[in-house]
N, C-alpha and C positions, 0 to 999 in steps of 0.2 A: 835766701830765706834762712836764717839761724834757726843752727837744731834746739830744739827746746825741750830737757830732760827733771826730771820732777824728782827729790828725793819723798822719801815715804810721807813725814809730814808733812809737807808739802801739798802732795797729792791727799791727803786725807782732809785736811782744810778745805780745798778748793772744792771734794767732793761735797764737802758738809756745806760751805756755800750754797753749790748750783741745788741739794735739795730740799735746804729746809725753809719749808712755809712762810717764815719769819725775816728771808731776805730778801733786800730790797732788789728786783729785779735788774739792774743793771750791773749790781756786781753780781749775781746769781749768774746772766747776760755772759759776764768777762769768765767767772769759774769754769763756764761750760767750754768757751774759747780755748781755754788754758786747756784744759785737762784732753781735748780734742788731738788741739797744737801736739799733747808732749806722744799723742798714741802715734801723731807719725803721720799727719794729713797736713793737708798744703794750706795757706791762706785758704784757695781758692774752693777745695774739702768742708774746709769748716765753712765760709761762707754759705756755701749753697745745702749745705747741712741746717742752720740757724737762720737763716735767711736776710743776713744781713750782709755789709759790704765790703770786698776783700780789703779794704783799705782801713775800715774799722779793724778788721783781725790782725792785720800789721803790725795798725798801731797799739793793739793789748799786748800781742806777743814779745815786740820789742820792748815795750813798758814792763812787762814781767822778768824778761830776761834781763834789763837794769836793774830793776827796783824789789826783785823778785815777791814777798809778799807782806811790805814793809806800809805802813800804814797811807803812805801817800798814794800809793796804791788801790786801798780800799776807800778810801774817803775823800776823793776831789768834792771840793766844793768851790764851785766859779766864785772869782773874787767880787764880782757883780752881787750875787746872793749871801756871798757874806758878808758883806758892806750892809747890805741890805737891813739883815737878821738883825741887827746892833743897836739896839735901843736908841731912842735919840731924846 
């Protein structure tokens, strides 16, 4: 499991994600992973913290630790749904 370390803004994004009223739950969902991840707890920590599955936390933690908080990150949208969106 790669260590995953947050510098200030960093962490102060991710805090302001996971609490403001105004985000959309699954990146709120990945903020709380992240900011978990970087205190020092395992996949398996945060899973059963969030109750979701340690294979999910993997895959945010290694996605952060590539892409750290660069918009592809915040804004996946399945290429199915955006096909979709597109006027026609």
């Amino acid at each position: 499991m790669p260590a995953l370390e947050l510098n200030d803004a960093e962490r102060e994004t991710l805090q302001n994600w996971a609490r403001r009223p105004k985000s959309a739950q699954a990146l709120a969902a990945r903020a709380r992973m992240i900011l978990l991840c970087a205190e020092g707890n395992t996949n398996t920590q945060v899973a059963g913290k969030l109750d979701v599955r340690n294979q999910t936390v993997g895959k945010w933690r290694q996605r952060f630790i590539d892409r750290r908080l660069m918009d592809c990150w915040m804004n996946r949208v399945p290429a199915h749904r955006a096909r979709s969106a597109m006027p026609r």
